[in-house]
C-alpha positions as CSV (number, residue, x, y, z in Angstrom):
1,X,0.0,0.0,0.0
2,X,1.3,3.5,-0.9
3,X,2.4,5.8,2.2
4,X,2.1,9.7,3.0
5,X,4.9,11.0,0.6
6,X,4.2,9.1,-2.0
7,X,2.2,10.5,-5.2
8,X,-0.9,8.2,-6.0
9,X,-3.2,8.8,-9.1
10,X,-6.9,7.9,-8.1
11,X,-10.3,7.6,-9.3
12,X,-13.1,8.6,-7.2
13,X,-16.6,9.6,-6.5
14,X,-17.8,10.9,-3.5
15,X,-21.3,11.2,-2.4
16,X,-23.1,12.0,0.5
17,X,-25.1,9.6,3.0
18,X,-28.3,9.9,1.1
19,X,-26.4,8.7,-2.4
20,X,-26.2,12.1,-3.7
21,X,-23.1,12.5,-5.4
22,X,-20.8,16.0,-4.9
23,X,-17.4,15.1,-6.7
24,X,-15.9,12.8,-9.2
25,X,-12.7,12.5,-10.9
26,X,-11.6,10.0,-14.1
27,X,-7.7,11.3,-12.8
28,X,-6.6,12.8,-9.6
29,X,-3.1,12.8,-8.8
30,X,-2.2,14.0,-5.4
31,X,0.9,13.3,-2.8
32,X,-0.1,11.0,0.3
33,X,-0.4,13.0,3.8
34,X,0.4,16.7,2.0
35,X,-3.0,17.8,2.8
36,X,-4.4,17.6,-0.8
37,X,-7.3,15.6,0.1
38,X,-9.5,15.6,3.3
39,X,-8.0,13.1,5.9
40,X,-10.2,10.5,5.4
41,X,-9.6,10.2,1.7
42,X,-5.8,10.3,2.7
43,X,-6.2,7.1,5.2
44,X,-8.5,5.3,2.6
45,X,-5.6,5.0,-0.4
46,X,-3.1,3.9,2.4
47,X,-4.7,1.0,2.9
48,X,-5.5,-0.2,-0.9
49,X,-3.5,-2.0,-3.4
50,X,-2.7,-1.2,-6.9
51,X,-5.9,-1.7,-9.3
52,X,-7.8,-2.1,-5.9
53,X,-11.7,-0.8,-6.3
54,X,-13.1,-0.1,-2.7
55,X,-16.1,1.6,-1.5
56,X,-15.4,3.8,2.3
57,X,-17.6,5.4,4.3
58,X,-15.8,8.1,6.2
59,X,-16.9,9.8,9.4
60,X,-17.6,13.1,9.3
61,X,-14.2,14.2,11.4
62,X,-12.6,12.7,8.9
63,X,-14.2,14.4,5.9
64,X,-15.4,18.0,6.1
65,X,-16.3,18.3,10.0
66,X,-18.4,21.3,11.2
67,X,-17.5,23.5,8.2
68,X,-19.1,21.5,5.4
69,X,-17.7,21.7,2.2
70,X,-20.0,25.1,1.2
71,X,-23.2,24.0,-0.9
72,X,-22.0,20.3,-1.3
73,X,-21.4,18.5,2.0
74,X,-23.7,20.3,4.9
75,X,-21.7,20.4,7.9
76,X,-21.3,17.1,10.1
77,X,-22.0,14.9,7.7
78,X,-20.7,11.6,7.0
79,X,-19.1,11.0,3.4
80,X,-19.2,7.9,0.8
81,X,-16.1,7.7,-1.0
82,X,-15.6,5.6,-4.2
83,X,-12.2,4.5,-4.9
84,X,-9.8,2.9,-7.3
85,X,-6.0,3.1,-6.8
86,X,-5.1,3.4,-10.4
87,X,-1.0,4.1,-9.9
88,X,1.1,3.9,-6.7
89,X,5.1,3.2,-6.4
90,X,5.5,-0.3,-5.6
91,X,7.8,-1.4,-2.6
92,X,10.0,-4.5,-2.5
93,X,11.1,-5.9,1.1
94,X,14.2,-7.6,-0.7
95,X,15.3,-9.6,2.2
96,X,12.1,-10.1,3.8
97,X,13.4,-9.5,6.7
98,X,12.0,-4.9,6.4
99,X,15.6,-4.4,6.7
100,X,15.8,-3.4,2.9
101,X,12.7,-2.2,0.8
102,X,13.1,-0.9,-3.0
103,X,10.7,1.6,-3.6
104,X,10.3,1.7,-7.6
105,X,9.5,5.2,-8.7
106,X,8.8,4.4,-12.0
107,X,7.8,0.8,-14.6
108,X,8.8,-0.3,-17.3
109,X,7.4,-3.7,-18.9
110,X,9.7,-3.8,-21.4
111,X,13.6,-4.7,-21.8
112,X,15.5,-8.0,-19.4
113,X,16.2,-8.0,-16.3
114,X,20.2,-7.1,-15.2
115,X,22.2,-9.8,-14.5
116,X,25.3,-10.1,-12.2
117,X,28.4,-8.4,-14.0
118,X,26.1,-6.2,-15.6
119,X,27.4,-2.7,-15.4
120,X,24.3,-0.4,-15.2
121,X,24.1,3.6,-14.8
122,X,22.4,4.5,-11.9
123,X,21.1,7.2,-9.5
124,X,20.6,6.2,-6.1
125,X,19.5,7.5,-2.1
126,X,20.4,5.1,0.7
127,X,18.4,6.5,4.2
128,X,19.0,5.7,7.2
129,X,16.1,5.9,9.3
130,X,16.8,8.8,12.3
131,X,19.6,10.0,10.0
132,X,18.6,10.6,6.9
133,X,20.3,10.6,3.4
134,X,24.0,8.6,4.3
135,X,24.7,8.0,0.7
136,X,23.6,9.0,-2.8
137,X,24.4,9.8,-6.5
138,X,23.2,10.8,-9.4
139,X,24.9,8.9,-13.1
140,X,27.2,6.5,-11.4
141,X,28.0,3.7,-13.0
142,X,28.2,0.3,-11.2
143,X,28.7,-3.3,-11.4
144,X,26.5,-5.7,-10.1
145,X,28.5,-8.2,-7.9
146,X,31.8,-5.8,-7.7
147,X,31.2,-5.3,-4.2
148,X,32.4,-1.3,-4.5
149,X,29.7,-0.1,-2.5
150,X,31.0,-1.9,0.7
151,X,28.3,-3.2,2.5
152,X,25.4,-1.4,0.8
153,X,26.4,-3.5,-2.3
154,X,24.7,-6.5,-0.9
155,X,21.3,-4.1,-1.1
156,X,22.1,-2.8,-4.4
157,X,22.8,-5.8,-6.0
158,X,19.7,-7.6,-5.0
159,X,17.8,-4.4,-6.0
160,X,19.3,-4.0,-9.1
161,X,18.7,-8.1,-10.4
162,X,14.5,-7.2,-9.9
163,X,15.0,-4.1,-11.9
164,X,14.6,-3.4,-15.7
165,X,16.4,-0.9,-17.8
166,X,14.9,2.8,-17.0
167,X,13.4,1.9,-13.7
């Protein structure tokens, strides 16, 4: 499931509790926890999958509250919300242990796989949690199995075999 940060592309209709419908969208793109969305809609795409079609009724504290949402949503009032989760990065926990998860930030269907001894161009961040960026570049080049990243390469190699070219 996609987490605040992360941009998401949605599509959605929202109605009220009687059925009557205030908003829909063929395409909304929006970034996860940024305060794009009312907080309900925001907790509803966390927890859905990729292609995922659910139907959430969200409390009114967790929709428009006392205020109302001017003409369209009277104030209090509870909100249905219509989802499907059309595009979200897709996470990897590559040793299945949560110690190392590849976040892919963009597909590609087409071209192999790389294979060990493989030397690929690539940009990278490796994070730390409570520390923050420890290492990154932009355009280096690398070889799977070399070992020159020390003990990140371990991470980086096992990433970079589940990849494609211009992931």
């Amino acid at each position: 499931p996609p987490q605040p940060g992360d941009e998401v592309e949605v599509k959605y209709s929202a109605a009220l509790a009687s059925g009557e419908a205030f908003e829909s969208s063929a395409s909304l793109k929006f970034k996860l926890g940024q305060g794009q969305v009312f907080e309900g809609f925001d907790l509803a795409v966390q927890c859905m999958h990729k292609g995922e079609h659910a139907k959430f009724t969200i409390a009114s504290q967790y929709a428009f509250g006392e205020a109302g949402k001017g003409d369209e949503v009277p104030p209090d009032s509870p909100v249905s919300l219509t989802l499907e989760l059309v595009s979200c990065p897709h996470r990897e926990d590559l040793f299945s242990d949560k110690g190392a998860i590849k976040r892919q930030l963009k597909e590609n269907q087409d071209g192999r796989h790389a294979r060990s001894n493989d030397e690929c161009q690539i940009s990278y961040k490796v994070t730390v949690e409570g520390n923050g960026i420890v290492m990154s570049a932009q355009g280096a080049v690398y070889k799977i199995g070399s070992g020159l990243l020390g003990q990140v390469a371990k991470v980086m190699d096992k990433a970079l075999l589940s990849m494609r070219k211009d992931e």
